[in-house]
N, C-alpha and C positions, 0 to 999 in steps of 0.2 A: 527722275535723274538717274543715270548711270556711272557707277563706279566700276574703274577695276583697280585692283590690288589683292593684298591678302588678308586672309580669315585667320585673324590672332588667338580668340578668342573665346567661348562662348560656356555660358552656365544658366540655370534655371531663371527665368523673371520671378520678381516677386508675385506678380499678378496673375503669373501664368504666361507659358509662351516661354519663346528665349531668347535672353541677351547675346549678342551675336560683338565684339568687336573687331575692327576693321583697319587695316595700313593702308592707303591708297596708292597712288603710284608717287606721290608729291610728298609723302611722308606723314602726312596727316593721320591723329588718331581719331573714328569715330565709333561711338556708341549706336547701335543701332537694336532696333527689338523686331520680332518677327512672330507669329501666333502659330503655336504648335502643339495641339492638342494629343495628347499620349493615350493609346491605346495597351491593354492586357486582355487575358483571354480565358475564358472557363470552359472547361468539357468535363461532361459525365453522362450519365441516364438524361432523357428528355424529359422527365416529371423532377427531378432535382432543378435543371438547368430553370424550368417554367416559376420554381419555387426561389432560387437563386435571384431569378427577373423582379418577381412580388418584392422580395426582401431589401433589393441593391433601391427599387423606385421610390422606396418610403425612408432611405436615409436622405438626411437635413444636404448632403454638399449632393451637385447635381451631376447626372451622368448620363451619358449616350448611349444608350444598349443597341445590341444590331445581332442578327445571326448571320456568321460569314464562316465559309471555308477552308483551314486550313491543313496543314501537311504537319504528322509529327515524326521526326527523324524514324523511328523504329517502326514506324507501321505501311505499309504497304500503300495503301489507299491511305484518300484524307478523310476529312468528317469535319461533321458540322459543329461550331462551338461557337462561344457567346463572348462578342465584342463587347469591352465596357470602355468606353472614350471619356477621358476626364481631362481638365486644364491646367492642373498642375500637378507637379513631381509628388509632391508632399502629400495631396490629394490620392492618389495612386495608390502610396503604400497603404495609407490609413484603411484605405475600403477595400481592400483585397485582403488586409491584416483582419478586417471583421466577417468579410465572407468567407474566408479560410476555418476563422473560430466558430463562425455559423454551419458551415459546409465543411467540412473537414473529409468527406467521402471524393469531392471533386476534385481535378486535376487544375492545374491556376500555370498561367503560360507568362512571357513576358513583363513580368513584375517588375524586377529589382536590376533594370537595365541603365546603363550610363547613356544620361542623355545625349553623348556626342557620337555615341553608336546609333543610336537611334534616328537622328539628323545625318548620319553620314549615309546609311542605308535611303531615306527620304530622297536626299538633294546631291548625294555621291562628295559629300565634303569633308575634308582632316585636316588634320593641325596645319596652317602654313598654304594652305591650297590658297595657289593664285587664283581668284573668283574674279568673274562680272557678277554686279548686283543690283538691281533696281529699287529705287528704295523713293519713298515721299514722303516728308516728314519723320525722316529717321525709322521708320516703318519698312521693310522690308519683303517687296513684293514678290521679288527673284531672286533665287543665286544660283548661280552658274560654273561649277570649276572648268577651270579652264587648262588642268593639267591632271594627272593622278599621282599616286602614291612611287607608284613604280618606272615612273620617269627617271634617268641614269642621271641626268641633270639638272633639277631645279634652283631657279633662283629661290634666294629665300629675301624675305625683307630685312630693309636697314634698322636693324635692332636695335636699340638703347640699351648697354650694359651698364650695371652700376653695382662694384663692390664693396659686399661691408665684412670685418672680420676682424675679432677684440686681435688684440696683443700676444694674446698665449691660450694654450688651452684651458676652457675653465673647468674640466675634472684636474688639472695638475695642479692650477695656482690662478689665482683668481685674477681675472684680470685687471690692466688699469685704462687702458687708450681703447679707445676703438677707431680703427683705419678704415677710410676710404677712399674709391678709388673710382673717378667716371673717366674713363678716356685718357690724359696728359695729367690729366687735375688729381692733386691727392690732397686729403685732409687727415688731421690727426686730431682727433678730441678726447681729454681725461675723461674718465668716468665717475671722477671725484666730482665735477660740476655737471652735475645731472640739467641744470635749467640751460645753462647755454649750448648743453651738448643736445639739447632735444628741439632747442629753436635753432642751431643751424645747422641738425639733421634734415629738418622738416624743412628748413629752404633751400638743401639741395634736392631734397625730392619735387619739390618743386621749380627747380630752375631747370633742371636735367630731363624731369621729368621720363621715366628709365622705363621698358616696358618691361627689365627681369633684373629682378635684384637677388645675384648671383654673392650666396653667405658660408660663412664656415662656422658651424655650430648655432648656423642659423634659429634648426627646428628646434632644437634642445637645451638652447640657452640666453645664445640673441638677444633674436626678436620677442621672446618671454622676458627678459630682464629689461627691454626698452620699454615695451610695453606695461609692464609695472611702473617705471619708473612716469610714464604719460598719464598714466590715472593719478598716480599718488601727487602733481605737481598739476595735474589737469591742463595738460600742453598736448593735443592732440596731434600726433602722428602721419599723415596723406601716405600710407602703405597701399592704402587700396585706391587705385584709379577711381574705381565704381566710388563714388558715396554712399550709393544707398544701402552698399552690404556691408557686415561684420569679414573680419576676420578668420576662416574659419579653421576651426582646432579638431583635427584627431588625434585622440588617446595613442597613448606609446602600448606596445604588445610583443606579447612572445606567445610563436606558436611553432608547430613540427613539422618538416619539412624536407625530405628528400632525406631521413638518417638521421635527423639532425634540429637539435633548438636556432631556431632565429630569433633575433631580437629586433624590433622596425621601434624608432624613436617616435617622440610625437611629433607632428606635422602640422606646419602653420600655412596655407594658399590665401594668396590673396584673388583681388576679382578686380578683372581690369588690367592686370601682367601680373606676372608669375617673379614667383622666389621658388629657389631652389637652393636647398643647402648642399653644398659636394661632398660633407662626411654623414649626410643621409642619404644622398640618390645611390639606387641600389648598385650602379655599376659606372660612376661616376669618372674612378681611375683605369679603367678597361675603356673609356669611350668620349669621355668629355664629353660637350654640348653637343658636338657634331652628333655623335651617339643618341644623344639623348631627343633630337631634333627630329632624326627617321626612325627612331623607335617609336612618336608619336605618331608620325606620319602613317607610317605602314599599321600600326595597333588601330589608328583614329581616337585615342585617348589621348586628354589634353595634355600639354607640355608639363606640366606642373606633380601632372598622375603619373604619366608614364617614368617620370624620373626617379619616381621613389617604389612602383609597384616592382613586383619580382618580374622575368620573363615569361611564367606561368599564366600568370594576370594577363601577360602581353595577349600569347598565344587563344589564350580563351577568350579576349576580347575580338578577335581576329575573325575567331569559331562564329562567335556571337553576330557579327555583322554580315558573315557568309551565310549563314539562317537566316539572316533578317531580310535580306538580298534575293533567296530564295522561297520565302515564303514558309522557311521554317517554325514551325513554335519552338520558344527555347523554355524550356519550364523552370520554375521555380525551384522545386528542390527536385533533386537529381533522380531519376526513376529508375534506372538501368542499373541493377546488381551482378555481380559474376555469379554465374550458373553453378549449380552444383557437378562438381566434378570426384572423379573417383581418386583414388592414390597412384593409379595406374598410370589413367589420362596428365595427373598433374607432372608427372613426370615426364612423357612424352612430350606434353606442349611447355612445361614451363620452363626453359632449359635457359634463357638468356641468351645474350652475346657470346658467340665463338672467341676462346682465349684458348693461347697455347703458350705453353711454356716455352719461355726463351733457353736461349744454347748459352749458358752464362759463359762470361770472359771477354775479349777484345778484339773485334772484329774486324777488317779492314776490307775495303770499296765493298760496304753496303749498302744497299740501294733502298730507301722507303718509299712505300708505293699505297696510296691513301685512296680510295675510292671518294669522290667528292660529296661533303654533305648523306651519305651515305641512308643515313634511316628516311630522314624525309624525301630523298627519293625511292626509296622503294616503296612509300606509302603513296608519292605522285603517279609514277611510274607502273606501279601493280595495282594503285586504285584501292589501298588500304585503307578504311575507316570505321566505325561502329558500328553502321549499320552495312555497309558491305561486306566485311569478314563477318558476321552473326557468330553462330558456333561452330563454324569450319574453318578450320589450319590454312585453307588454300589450297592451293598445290607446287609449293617452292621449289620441289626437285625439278620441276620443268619450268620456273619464271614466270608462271602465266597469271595475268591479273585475276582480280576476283573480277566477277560479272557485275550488273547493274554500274549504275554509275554515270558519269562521275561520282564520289562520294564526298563528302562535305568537307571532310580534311585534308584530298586530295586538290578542291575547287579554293580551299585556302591558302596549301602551298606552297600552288605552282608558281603565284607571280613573285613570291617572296626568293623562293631558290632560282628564279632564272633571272633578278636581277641583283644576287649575289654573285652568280655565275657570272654574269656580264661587268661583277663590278672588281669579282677575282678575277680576271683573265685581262680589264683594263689595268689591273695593280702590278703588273708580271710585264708589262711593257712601260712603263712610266716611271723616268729618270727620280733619282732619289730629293731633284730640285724640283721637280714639278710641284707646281701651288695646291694642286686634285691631291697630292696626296697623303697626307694627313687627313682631310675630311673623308677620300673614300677607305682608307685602313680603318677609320671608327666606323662609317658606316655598316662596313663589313664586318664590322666583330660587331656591332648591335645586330646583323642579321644572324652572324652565328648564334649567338644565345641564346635567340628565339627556337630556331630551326634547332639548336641542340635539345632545349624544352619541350620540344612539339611532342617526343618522340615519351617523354616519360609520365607528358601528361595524357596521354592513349589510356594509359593503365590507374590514372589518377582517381583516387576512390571520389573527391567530391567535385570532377569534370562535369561539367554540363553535361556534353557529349563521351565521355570517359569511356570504354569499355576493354578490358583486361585482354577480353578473345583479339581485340585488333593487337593490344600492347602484344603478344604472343605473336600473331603474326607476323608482326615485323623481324622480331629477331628470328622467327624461323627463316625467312626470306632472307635475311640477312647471314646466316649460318650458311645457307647453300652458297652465297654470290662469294664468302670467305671462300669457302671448301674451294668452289673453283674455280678462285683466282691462285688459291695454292698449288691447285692440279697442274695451270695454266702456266706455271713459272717451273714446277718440277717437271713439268715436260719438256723445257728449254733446257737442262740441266742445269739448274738452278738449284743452290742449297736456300730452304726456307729457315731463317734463322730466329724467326716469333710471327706471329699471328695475335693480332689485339682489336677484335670486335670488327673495325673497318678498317683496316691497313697491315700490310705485312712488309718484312725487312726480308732481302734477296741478295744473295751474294752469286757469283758464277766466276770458277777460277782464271776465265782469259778476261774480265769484262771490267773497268774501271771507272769509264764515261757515262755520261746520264745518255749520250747515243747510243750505248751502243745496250743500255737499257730498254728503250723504247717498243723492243719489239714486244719485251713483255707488257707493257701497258696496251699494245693493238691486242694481244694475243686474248689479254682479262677481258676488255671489250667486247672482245667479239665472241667470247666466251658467256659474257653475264650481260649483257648488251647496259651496264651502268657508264657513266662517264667514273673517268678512274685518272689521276695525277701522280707526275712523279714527284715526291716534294724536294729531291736531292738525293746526291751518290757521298755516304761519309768518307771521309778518309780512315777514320777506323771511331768504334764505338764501344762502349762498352754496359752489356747487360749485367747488371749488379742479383746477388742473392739473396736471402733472408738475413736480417740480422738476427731474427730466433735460430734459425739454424742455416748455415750456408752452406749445408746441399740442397734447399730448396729455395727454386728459381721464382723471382719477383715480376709480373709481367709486365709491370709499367714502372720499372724505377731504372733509368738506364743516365748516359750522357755520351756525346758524342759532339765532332767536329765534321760541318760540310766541306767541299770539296773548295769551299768558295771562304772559308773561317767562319766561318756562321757557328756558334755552339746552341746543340738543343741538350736541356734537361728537363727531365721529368721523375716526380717522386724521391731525389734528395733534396738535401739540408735548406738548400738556395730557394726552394719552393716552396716550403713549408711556412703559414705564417707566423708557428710558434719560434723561430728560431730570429737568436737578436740577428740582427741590423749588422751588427762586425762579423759573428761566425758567417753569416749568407755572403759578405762580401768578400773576407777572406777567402774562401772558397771560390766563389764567381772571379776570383782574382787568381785563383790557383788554378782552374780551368783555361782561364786565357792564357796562361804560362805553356800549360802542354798544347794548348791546341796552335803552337805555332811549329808542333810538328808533323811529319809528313807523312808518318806509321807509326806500328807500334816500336820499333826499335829505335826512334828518334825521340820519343817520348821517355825513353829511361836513358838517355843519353841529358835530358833535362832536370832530370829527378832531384841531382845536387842545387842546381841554380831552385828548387820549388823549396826544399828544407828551407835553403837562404833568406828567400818571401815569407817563410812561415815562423819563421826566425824573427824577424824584423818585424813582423805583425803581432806575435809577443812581447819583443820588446816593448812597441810601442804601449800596448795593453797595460803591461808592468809598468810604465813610465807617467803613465794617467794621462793620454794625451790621446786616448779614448772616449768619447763623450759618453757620459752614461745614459743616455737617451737611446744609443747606438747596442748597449747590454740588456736593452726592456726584452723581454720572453714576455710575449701577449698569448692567451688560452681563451678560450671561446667557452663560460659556463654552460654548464648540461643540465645545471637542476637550481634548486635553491640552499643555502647554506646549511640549514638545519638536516640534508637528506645527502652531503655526503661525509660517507662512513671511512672512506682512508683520509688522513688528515696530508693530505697532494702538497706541490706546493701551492695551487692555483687554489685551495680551499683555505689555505695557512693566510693568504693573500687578500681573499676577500674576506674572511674574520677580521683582517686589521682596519677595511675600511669601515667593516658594521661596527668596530669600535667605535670609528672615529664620526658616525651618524651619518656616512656614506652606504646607500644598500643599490645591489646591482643584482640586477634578472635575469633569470635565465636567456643565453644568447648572447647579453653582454659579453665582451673583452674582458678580461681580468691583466694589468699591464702590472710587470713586478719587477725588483735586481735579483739576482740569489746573494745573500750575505752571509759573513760568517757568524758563528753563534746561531743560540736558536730565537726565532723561529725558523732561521735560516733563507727567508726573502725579506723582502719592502717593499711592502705595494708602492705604484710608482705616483697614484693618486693621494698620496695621504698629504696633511700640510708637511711642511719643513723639507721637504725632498730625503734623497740618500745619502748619506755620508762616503764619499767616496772611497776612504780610506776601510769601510767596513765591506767593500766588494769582495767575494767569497773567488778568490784568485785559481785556485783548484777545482772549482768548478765549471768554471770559462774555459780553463783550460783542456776538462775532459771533455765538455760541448765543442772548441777546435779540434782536436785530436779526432774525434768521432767523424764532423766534418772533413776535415782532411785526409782519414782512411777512407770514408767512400770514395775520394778521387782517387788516390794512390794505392789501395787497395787489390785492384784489378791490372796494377804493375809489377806486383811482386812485396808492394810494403806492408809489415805486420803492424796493423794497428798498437797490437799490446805494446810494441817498442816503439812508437810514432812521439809518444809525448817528450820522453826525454830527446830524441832527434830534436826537436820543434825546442825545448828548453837549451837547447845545445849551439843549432843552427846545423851548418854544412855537417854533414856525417864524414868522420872519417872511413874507408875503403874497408877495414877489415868490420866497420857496425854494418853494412850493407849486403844483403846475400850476395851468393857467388857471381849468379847471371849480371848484378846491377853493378857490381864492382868489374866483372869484363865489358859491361859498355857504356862507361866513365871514361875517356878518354884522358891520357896523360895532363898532369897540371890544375884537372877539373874538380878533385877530387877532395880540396879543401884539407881542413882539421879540426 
């Protein structure tokens, strides 16, 4: 019998082989199994390898040994190494985990691979691929995609959603309801009646029967607290389609990361559809499902994985099936270290991203001009990848790729960046009604993320394929194609007003239109043969300084208005996660004030009407008609409680919850008020909430002030006197320097 439909599905059999499930074209769900025997691989001397054979044939679980051929990324030629074919997943580890402790001199290839890679490279299958499949007896002869990954348009299958998500958060207060939600249909059940809340959970997962049960605080408290309460009452649960699997549970972790502590919660998958929690999936509010749908797709990691692994995970799984594709061995533990280099050399090659200091103050019709996707195409493009660049720089002054090739990282790219491209350039023509677009705006920031990752996992010490000399080459290639695209604009008589890695800000005293810009985008072109976009002509902008000292220029902390009102910020108050809820919006509310002017001398013609706003946004503060939810300062912990030595207030904060027999890990949030008295916060997680009346009023207020002199700041307003303006409201004429008081126009000027 032949189906078509789509591949939901798929995870280890118990037996061996894989469970595969299936949507048809009719809606139907089936289970289906298929026999898929797993291969890894051993290379070393030929009297070890003969010894390795002896060894592997007298353990108890049985296995397929073969000598076969392969290719490893760093070496020239292939060679010969030793096929060990076994039937299940579980099987795999255990006997390469004893030949490793047996053999420890030999190299071990394909070990610790996700089975949907493995089957994608096999049968060319991912998440969601519309397949034909032949199947008798639920058995599984064929399959067949019948589209790929990089198709601009696929259907996807008619999904069953189904939402669950208590009442409140349960770090803040514990909850009591839990809501649900399938479609039109909503339920509400106490948590006080554990027995009827768990019999007519369990019969809407069976009436609905959901293929993704889409939770909040699903992995970390949920479905752990349901699930206790199912053992303790012994009323079992139908979470899992599959009957015949558990549950399965990974441990919560913190590890290090680009700078930085992460913190990843524990994780509950089911088998049979997917749960997904949105305050665990890694980039859940940058993309929603759509996101989350072609990041499996393009990765070929299941839906359930790809929602909570980082982009790094993504990008190496990507690595991973372009080896697999080409006959690559991907080894076990990583082999390729960085060369030894002298103090000399480290210098010449390790230089980073081209950054130039910006021309600080307020700019007007400046044009930003962003080279697209920039690092992963110069790795497409020039043929950048581990084993192409070795230990040679290139030759970036003249563009030229490296030889050999294609190279592995480039053969993974290309299809990823050319149907972003196809999917940025459809997003640039499509009305702000079109139904395409919301799902293609997440698509395309799940692609970004990827393709921003590609570029730092190059240089990632425990990359499969990692290798530093490539991370080095790119930003040298990319150093040249800055240099001259700045040449290329300063030859137009163009003032360059910053340079930041892949894009630079261009002003030219007769030129205000994005046309009459264009030449400089053919000119960089044809200069650095990259594709290169205009993203907009500001009306004016303004680059901000240090606040350690403000004659030194910040080269990513600016704000600015397009020609169209569009506001972009980067690097203040507004972007920051630590800052509350009111200061961000206040601000983001103070922005949209000036930017409904037309230059810079229209914008202090505003300046009274912004006091006004910030006036009135005090008030409000003072009046408690602020939610204190909107006051929480959230801090990202860096360590554990006992190891840090200034008493912060993010340290102050989490002492109160390890009083209270709350402990949090490094990477966690720390959520707090500032209060008056000491200890001078409240964690915002403790029982009994914050007393509102005990909100530290002078502290909110020099976190607005601060806020509000980065905007006004770069008009002429001295923060040191911004608080009492802001307690005051309208400034009268003689509080305002000289220039802002002549372009106040009569009447304007308040008291």
């Amino acid at each position: 019998m032949k189906l078509k439909g789509w591949l939901f599905d798929l995870y280890p059999a118990r037996g061996g082989g894989v469970t595969l499930w299936f949507i048809d074209e009719d809606g139907r769900r089936h289970r289906l199994w298929q026999p898929f025997p797993l291969v890894g691989y051993a290379a070393g001397p030929s009297h070890r390898l003969r010894a390795l054979w002896s060894f592997l044939a007298g353990q108890p679980i049985p296995v397929l040994l073969s000598r076969v051929e392969r290719r490893d990324l760093f070496q020239a030629d292939s060679m010969h190494v030793m096929g060990i074919e076994l039937e299940k997943q579980e099987d795999l580890q255990s006997v390469f985990s004893k030949a490793q402790s047996a053999f420890p001199d030999l190299e071990y290839y394909d070990v610790d691979l996700a089975l949907s890679l493995r089957h994608a490279a096999a049968f060319g299958t991912f998440p969601l691929a519309y397949c034909e499949v032949e199947i008798e007896n639920q058995k599984v002869g064929s399959i067949t995609p019948l589209g790929t990954p990089w198709d601009l348009d696929a259907d996807l299958p008619p999904l069953r959603l189904l939402k669950l998500e208590p009442d409140s958060d349960p770090d803040h207060s514990p909850p009591r309801r839990l809501k649900i939600q399938y479609g039109r249909a909503a339920y509400d059940l106490p948590f006080d009646r554990p027995r009827p809340l768990l019999i007519d959970l369990g019969a809407i997962l069976r009436r609905f029967d959901p293929d993704l049960v889409l939770t909040r605080w699903g992995d970390t408290w949920l479905l752990p607290r349901l699930f206790e309460l199912s053992k303790e009452l012994n009323l079992p649960l139908p979470f899992n389609r599959d009957e015949t699997q558990e549950v399965a549970e990974l441990a919560e972790r913190s590890y290090f990361s680009y700078g930085r502590i992460v913190y990843r919660g524990r994780q509950l998958h089911l088998f049979g559809r997917w749960h997904i929690d949105s305050n665990n999936a890694l980039l859940y509010d940058d993309f929603d499902l759509d996101g989350i749908y072609e990041t499996a797709r393009v990765t070929r990691l299941p839906v359930q994985v790809s929602a909570r692994v980082s982009p790094g995970t993504g990008i190496s799984s990507m690595q991973i099936f372009t080896a697999l594709q080409q006959g690559i061995l991907i080894p076990w533990r990583k082999q390729q270290g960085e060369r030894f280099k002298t103090a000399l050399e480290l210098i010449r090659r390790d230089q980073g991203g081209l950054v130039y200091q910006p021309l600080v103050g307020v700019h007007e019709n400046v044009a930003e001009v962003d080279f697209v996707s920039m690092y992963p195409g110069l790795m497409v493009k020039f043929n950048i990848s581990p084993e192409t660049a070795g230990d040679s720089p290139g030759d970036p002054r003249n563009l030229v790729p490296f030889p050999r090739g294609p190279g592995l990282v480039p053969l993974t790219l290309a299809p990823l960046l050319e149907k972003r491209l196809a999917l940025k350039a459809r997003l640039r023509s499509l009305s702000k009604w079109d139904i395409r677009l919301k799902s293609d705006q997440a698509r395309a920031t799940a692609h970004k993320w990827l393709l921003v990752t590609c570029f730092g996992y190059l240089g990632y010490k425990n990359a499969r394929f990692g290798r530093i000399e490539a991370h080095e080459a790119v930003t040298a290639y990319g150093r040249e194609a800055l240099l001259r695209a700045k040449e290329s604009a300063e030859n137009l008589e163009c003032t360059v007003i910053q340079l930041y890695v892949d894009g630079l800000w261009v002003k030219h005293r007769e030129w205000s239109t994005p046309a009459e810009f264009e030449i400089v985008l053919e000119t960089i072109h044809e200069d650095t043969r990259l594709p290169i976009t205009l993203e907009g002509v500001y009306r004016w902008i303004a680059f901000l300084p240090s606040r350690v000292d403000a004659r030194v220029p910040v080269p990513n902390r600016y704000f600015g208005v397009f020609q169209d009102g569009t506001i972009k910020i980067r690097g203040i108050e507004a972007r920051r996660r630590d800052t509350p809820e009111w200061v961000a919006g206040v601000q983001l509310r103070l922005l949209e004030h000036l930017a409904r002017a037309e230059n810079k001398a229209h914008v202090r013609e505003l300046l009274s009407g912004a006091f006004d706003l910030l006036h009135r946004e005090w008030q409000s503060f003072r009046d408690g008609t602020v939610a204190l939810e909107d006051l929480l300062v959230s801090q990202r912990l860096s360590r554990e409680l006992d190891e840090y030595q200034a008493r912060s207030a993010a340290a102050r904060a989490v002492a109160q919850l390890a009083r209270a027999g709350k402990a949090l890990k490094p990477g966690q949030r720390i959520r707090f008020v500032y209060t008056r008295g000491d200890p001078g916060v409240h964690a915002w997680d403790l029982e009994g909430g914050a007393n509102p009346k005990s909100i530290d009023h002078q502290r909110y207020l020099t976190l607005l002030t601060r806020a509000a002199g980065t905007v006004l700041g770069p008009f002429g307003v001295e923060e040191t006197e911004l608080s009492e303006r802001i307690a005051r409201g309208r400034a009268a004429p003689h509080q305002l320097p000289l220039e802002l008081r002549r372009a106040i126009p009569a009447g304007e000027s308040g008291s």
